[in-house]
TORRO-713532 format. One record per atom (N, C-alpha, C): residue in three letters; atom name; z, y, x; residue number from 1. Coordinates in nm, 3 decimals, always signed. Each point is the difference from the previous one (the first is absolute). Example, Ala and Ser with C-alpha at 12.3 -4.5 7.8 and 13.67 -1.06 7.14 Angstrom:
 resn name      pz      py      px resi
  ALA    N  +0.780  -0.569  +1.319    1
  ALA   CA  +0.000  +0.119  -0.089    1
  ALA    C  +0.000  +0.120  +0.090    1
  SER    N  -0.072  +0.105  -0.035    2
  SER   CA  +0.006  +0.119  +0.082    2
  SER    C  +0.073  +0.109  -0.077    2
END
This chain:
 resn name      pz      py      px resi
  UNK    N  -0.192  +0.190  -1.998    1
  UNK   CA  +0.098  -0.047  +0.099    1
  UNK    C  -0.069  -0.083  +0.107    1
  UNK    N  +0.049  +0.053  +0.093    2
  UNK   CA  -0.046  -0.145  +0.117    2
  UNK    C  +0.089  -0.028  +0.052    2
  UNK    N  +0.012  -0.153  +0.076    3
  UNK   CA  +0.135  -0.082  +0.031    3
  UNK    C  -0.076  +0.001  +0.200    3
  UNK    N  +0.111  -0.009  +0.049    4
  UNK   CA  -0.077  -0.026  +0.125    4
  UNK    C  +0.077  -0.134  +0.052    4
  UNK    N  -0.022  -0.095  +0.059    5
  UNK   CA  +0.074  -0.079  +0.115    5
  UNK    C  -0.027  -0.031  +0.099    5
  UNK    N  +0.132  +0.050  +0.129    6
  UNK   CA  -0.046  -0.054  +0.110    6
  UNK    C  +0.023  -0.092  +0.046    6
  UNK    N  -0.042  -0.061  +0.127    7
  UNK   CA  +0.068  -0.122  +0.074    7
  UNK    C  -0.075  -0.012  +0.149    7
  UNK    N  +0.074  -0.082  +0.068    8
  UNK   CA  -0.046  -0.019  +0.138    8
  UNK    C  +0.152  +0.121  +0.051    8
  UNK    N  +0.094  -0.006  +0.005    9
  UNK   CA  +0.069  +0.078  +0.079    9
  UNK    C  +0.093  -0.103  +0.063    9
  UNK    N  +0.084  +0.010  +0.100   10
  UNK   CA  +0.041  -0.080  +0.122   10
  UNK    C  +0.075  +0.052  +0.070   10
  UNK    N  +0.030  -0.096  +0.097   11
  UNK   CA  +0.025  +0.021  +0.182   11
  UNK    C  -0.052  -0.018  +0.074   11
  UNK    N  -0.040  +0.079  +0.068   12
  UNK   CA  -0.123  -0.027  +0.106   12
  UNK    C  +0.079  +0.070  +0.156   12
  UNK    N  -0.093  -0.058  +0.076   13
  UNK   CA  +0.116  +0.044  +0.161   13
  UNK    C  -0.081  +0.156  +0.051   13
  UNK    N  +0.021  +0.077  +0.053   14
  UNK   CA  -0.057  +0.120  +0.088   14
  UNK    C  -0.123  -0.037  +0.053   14
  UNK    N  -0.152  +0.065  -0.044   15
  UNK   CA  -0.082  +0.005  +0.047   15
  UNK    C  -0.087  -0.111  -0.108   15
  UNK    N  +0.044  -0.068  -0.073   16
  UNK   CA  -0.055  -0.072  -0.091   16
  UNK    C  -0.065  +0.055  -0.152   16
  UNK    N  -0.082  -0.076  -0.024   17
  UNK   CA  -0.090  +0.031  -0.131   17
  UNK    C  +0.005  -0.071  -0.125   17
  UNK    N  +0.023  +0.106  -0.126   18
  UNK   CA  +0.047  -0.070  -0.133   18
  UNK    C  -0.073  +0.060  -0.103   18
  UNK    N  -0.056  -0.056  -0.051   19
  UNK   CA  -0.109  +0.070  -0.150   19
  UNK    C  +0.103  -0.026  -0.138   19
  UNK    N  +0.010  +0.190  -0.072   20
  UNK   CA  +0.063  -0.027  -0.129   20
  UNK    C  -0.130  +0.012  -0.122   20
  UNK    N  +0.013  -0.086  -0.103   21
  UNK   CA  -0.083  +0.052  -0.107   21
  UNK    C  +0.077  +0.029  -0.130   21
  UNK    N  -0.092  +0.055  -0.069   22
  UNK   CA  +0.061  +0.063  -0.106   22
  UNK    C  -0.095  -0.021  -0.082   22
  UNK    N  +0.058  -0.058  -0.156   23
  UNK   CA  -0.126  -0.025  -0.069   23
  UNK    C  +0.036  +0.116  -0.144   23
  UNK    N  -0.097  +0.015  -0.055   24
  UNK   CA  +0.032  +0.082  -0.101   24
  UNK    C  -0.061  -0.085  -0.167   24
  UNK    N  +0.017  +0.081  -0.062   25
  UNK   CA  -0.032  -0.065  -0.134   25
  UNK    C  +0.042  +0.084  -0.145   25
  UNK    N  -0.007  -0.050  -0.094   26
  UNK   CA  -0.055  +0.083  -0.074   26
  UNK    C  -0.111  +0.114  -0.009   26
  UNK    N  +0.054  +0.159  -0.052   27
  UNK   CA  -0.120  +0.106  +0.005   27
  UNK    C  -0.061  -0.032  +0.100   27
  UNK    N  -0.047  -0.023  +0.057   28
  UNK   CA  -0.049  +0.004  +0.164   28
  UNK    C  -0.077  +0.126  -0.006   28
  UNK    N  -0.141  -0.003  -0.090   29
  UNK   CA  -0.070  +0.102  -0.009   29
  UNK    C  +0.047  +0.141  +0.005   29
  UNK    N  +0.129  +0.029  -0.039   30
  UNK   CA  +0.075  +0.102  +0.083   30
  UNK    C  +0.041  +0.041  +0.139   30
  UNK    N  +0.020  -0.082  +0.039   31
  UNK   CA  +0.038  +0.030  +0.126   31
  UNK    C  -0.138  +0.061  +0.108   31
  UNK    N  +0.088  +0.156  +0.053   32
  UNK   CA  -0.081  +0.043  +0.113   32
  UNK    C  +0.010  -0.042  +0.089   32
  UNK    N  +0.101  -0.020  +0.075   33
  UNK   CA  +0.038  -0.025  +0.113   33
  UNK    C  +0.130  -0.117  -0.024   33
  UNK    N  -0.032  -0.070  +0.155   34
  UNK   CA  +0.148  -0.088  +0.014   34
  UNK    C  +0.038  +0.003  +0.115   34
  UNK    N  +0.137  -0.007  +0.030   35
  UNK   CA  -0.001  +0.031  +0.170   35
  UNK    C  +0.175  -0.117  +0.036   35
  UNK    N  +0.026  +0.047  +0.090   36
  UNK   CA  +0.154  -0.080  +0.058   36
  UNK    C  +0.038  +0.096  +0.044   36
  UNK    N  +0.171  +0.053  -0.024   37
  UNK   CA  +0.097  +0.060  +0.049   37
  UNK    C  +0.112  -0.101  +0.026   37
  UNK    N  +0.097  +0.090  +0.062   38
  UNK   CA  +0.105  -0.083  +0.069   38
  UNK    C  +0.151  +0.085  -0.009   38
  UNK    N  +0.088  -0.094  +0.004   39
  UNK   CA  +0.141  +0.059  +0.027   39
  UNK    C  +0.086  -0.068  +0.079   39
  UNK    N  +0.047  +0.080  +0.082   40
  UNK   CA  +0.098  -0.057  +0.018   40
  UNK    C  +0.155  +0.009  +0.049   40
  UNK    N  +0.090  -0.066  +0.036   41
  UNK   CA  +0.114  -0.012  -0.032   41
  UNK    C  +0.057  +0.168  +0.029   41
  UNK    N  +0.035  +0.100  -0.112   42
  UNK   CA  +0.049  +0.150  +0.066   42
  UNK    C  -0.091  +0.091  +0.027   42
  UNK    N  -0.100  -0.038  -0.060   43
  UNK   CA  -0.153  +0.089  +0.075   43
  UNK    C  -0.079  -0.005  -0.184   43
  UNK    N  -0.055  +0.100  -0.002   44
  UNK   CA  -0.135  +0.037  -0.113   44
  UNK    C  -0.059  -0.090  +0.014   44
  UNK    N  -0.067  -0.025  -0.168   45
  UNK   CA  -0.130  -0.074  +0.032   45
  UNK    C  -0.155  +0.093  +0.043   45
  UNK    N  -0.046  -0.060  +0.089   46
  UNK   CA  -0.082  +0.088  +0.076   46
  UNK    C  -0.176  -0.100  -0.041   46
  UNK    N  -0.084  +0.073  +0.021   47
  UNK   CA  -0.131  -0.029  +0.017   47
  UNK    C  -0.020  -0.133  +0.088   47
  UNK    N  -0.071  -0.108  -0.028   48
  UNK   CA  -0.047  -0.028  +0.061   48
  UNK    C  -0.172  -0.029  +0.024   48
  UNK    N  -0.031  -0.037  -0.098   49
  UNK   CA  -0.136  -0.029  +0.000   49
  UNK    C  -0.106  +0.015  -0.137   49
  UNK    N  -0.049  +0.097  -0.051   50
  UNK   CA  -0.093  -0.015  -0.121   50
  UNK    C  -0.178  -0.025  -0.015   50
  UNK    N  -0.015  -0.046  -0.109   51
  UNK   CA  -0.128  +0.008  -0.018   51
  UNK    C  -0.092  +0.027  -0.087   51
  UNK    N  -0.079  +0.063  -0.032   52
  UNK   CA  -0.045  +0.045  -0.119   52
  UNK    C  -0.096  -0.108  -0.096   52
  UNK    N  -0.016  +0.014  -0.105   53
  UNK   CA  -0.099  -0.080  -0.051   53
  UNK    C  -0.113  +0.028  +0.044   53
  UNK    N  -0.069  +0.077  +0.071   54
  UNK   CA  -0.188  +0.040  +0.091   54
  UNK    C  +0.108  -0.070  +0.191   54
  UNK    N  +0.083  -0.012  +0.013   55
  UNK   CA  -0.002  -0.059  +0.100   55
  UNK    C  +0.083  +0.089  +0.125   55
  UNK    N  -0.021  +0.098  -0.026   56
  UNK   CA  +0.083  +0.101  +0.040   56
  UNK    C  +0.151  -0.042  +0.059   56
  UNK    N  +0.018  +0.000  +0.151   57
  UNK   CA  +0.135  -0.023  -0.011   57
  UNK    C  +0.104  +0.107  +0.136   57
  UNK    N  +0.089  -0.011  -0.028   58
  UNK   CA  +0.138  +0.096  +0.048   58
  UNK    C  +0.139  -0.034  +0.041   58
  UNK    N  +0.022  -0.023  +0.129   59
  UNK   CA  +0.092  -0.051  +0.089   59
  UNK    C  +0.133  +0.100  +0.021   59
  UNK    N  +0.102  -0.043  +0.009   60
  UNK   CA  +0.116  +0.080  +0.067   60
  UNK    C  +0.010  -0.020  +0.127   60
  UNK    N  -0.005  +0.153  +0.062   61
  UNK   CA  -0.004  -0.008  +0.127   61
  UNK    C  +0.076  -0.144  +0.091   61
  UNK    N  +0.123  -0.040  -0.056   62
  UNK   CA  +0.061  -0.093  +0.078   62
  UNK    C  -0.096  -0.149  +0.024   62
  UNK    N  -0.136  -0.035  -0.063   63
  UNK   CA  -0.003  -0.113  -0.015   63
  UNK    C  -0.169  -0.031  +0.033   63
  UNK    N  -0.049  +0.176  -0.014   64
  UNK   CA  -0.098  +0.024  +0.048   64
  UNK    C  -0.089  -0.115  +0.181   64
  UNK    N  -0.074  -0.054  -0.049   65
  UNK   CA  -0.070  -0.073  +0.123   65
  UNK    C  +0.070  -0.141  -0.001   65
  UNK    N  +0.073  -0.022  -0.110   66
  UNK   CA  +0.087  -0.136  +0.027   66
  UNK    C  -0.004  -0.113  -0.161   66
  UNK    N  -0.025  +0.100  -0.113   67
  UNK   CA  +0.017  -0.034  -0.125   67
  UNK    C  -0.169  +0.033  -0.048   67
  UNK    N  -0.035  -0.110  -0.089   68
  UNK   CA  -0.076  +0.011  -0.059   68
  UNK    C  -0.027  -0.043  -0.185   68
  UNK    N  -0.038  +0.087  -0.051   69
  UNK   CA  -0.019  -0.009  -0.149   69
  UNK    C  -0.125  -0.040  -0.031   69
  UNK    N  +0.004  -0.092  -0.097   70
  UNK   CA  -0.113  -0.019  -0.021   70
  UNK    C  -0.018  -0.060  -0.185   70
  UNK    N  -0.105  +0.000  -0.095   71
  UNK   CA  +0.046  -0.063  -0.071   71
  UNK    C  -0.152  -0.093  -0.081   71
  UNK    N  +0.013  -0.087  -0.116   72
  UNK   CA  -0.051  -0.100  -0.071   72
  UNK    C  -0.035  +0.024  -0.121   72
  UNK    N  -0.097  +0.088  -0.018   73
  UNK   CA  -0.041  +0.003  -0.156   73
  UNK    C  +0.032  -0.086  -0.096   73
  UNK    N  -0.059  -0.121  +0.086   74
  UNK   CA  -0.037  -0.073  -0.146   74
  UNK    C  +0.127  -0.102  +0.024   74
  UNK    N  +0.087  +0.002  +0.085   75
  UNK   CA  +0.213  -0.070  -0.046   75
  UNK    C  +0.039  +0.149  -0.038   75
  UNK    N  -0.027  +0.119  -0.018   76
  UNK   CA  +0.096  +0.073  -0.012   76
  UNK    C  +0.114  -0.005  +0.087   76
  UNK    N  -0.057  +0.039  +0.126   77
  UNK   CA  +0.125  -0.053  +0.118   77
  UNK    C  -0.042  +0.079  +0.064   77
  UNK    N  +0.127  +0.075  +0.104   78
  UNK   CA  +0.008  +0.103  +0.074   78
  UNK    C  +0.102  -0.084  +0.115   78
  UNK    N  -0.077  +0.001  +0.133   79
  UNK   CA  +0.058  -0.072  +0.095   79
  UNK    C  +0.050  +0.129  +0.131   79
  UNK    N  +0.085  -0.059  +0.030   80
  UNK   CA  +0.033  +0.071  +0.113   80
  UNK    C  +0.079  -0.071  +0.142   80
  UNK    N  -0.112  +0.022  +0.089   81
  UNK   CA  -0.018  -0.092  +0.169   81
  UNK    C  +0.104  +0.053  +0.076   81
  UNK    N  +0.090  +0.004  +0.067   82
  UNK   CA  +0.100  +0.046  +0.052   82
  UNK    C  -0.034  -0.088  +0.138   82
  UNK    N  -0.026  +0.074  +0.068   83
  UNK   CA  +0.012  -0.043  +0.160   83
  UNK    C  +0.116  +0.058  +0.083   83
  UNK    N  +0.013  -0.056  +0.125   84
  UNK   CA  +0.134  +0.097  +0.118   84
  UNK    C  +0.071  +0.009  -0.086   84
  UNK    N  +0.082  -0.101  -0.054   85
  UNK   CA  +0.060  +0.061  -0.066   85
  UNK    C  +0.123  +0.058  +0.072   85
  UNK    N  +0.124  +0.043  -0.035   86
  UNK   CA  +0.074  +0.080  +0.049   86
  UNK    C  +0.142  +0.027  -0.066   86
  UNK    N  +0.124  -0.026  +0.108   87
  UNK   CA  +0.143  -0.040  -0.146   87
  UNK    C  -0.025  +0.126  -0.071   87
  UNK    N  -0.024  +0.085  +0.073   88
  UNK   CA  +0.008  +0.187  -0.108   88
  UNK    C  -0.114  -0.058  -0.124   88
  UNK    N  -0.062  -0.098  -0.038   89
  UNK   CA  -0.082  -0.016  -0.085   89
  UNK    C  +0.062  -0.038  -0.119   89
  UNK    N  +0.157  -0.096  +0.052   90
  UNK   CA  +0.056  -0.093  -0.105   90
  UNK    C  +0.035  +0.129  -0.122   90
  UNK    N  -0.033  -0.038  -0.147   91
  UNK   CA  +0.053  +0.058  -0.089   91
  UNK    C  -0.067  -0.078  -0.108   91
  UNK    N  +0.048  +0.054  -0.112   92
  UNK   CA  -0.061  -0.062  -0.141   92
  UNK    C  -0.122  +0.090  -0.048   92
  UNK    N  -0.160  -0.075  +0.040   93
  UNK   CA  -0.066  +0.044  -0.072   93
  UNK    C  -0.046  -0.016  -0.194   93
  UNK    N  -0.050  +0.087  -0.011   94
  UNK   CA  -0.030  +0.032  -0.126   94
  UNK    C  -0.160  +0.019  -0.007   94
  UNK    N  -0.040  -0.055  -0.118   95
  UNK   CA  -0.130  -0.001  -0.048   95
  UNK    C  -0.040  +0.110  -0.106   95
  UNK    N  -0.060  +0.089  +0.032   96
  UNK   CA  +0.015  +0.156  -0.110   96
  UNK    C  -0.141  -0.055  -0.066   96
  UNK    N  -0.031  +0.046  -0.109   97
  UNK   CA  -0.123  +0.018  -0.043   97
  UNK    C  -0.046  +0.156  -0.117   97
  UNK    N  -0.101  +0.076  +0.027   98
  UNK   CA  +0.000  +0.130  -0.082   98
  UNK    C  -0.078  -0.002  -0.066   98
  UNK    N  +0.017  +0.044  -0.152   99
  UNK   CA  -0.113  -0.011  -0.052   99
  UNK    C  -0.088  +0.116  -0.026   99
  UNK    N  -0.063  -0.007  -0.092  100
  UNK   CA  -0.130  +0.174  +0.028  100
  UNK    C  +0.115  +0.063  -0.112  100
  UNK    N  +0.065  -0.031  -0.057  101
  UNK   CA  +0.087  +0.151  -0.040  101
  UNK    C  +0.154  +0.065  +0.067  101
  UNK    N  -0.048  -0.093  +0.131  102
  UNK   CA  +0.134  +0.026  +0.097  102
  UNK    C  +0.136  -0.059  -0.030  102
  UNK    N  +0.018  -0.129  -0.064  103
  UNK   CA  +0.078  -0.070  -0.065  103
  UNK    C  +0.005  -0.136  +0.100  103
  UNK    N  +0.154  -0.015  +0.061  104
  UNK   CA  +0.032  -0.039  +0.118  104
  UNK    C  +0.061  -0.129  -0.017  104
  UNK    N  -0.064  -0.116  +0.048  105
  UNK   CA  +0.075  -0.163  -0.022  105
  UNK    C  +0.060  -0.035  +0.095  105
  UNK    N  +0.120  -0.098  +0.031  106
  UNK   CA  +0.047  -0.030  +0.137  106
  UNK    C  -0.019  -0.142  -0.039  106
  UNK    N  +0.029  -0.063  +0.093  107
  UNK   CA  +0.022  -0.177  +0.043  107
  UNK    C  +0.173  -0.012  +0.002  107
  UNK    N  +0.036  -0.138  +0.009  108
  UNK   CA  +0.123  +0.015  -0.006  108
  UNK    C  +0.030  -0.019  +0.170  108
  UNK    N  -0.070  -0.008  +0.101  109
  UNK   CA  +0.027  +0.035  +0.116  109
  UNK    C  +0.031  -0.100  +0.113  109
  UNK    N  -0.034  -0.024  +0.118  110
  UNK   CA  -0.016  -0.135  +0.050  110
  UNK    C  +0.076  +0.064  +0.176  110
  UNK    N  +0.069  -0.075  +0.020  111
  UNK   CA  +0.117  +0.042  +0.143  111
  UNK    C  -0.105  -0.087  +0.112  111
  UNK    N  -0.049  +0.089  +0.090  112
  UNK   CA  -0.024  +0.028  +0.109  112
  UNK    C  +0.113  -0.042  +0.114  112
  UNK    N  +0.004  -0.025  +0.054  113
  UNK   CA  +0.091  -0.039  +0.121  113
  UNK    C  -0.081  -0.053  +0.146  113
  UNK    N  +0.016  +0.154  +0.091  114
  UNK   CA  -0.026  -0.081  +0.126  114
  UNK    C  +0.080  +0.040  +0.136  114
  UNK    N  +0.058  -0.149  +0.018  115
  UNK   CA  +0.080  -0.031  +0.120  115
  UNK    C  -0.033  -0.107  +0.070  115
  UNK    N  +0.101  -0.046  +0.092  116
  UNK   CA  -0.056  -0.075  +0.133  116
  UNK    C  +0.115  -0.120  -0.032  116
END
């Protein structure tokens, strides 16, 4: 099992910058990849940002040139830089993590909000 938690989510105004992290724990040594998706209000949860354990990482087009993933071996922390931000951004992200037998963890999810 792995547990994930995030934090750092907010209100921030249009065009402003907010870093979420996500820490993980337990198996760790399982996990392939960890990334951030999002939902929001009436809409799928959609892609936002992953990364592999070699470093490897994969953007959703919407966030592409503005969002950055990045993560911390040794906290077991998977950060994610959110620049410009944008109200179409506000939703509840989620902290995914995969492990090598394709066995899928969530976070319990941290609300995003950006307005003026």
């Amino acid at each position: 099992q792995v547990q994930l938690v995030e934090s750092g989510g907010g209100l921030v105004q249009p065009g402003g910058p907010l870093r979420l992290s996500c820490a993980a724990s337990g198996n760790i040594f399982s996990i392939a990849a960890m990334g951030w998706y999002r939902q929001a209000p009436g809409k799928q949860r959609e892609l936002v940002a992953t990364i592999t354990s070699g470093g490897s990482t994969n953007y959703g087009d919407s966030v592409k040139g503005r969002f950055t993933i990045s993560r911390d071996n040794a906290k077991n922390t998977v950060y994610l830089q959110m620049n410009s931000l944008k109200p179409e951004d506000t939703a509840v992200y989620y902290c995914n993590a995969r492990s090598t037998t394709y066995t899928y963890y969530w976070g319990q999810g941290t609300q995003v909000t950006v307005s003026s």
